[in-house]
N, C-alpha and C positions, 0 to 999 in steps of 0.2 A: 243269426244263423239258427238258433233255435227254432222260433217261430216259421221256418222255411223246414226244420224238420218234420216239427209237428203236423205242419202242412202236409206234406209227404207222406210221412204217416196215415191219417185220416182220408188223402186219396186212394191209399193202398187200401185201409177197409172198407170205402163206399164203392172198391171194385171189386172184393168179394161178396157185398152182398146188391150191387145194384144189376139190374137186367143189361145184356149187350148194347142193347140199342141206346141205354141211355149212356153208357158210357160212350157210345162212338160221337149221340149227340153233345155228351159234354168236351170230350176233347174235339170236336169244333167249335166249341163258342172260347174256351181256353185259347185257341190258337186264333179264335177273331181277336179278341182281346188284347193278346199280345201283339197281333201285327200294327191294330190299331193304334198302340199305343205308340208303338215306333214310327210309324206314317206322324202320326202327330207332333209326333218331339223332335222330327227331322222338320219340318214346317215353319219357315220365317215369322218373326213376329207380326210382319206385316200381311201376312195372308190368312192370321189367324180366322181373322171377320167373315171372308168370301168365304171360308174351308167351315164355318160352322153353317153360312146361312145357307149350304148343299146341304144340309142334313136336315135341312122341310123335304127333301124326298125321300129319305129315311122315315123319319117322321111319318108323311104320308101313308110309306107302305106299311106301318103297323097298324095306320088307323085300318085301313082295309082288310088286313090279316082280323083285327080284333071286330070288325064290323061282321066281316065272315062268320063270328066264330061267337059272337052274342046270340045268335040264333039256335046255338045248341038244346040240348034237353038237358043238362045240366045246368044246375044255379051256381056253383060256385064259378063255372066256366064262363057264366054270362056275367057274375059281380066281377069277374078279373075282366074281360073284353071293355066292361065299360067304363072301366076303373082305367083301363089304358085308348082305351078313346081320349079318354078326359083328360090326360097327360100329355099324348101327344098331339092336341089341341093347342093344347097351350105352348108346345115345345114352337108348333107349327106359328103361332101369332108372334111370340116373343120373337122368333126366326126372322121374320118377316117385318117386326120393329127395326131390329139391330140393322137388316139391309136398306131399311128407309135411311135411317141415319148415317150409315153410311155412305150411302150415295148422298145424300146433301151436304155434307161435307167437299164434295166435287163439283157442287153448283156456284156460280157466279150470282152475286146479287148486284142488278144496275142499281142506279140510283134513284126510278122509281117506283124502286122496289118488284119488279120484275125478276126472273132466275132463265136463266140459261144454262144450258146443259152443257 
């Protein structure tokens, strides 16, 4: 309970000294977060797999946001863009591992070695 005060706390002084705007953006991402987290914990175990491997279009839309956004005049703007290219890259393969595997697990092997779907 402490650690949930101090918490409190410290959101109370980053809203005295932080700008509107960031505060309105940050209580939007507080409240993605939290929904998130609920969508997921209500989610059977067995649909954990299908429910990640949607999020290569998550994935996707940040490569594009960060690909937009490497083009800046700004260098530290363009080290984080490619810095998160390169992330979800990889988020995007690894994605796309896990749904290979998953689906052959649903394939039939005949006996000469053939697979049917």
């Amino acid at each position: 309970m402490g650690l949930l005060a101090v918490g409190g706390v410290l959101m109370l002084l980053l809203g005295q000294v932080a700008p509107a705007s960031f505060m309105q953006h940050f209580i939007v991402f507080v409240l993605a977060c939290f929904i998130g987290f609920q969508v997921i914990w209500k989610v059977s175990h067995s649909l954990h797999t299908p429910l990640m491997a949607v999020t290569n279009a998550i994935s996707g839309i940040i490569i594009l946001g960060a690909i937009l956004q490497i083009g800046s005049g700004s260098i530290v703007v363009s080290v984080l863009a490619a810095i998160s290219v390169l992330i979800a890259s990889i988020n995007i393969v690894g994605g796309f591992l896990v749904t290979r595997r998953m689906l052959a697990m649903f394939q039939k092997i005949l006996s000469g070695g053939e697979t049917i779907c």
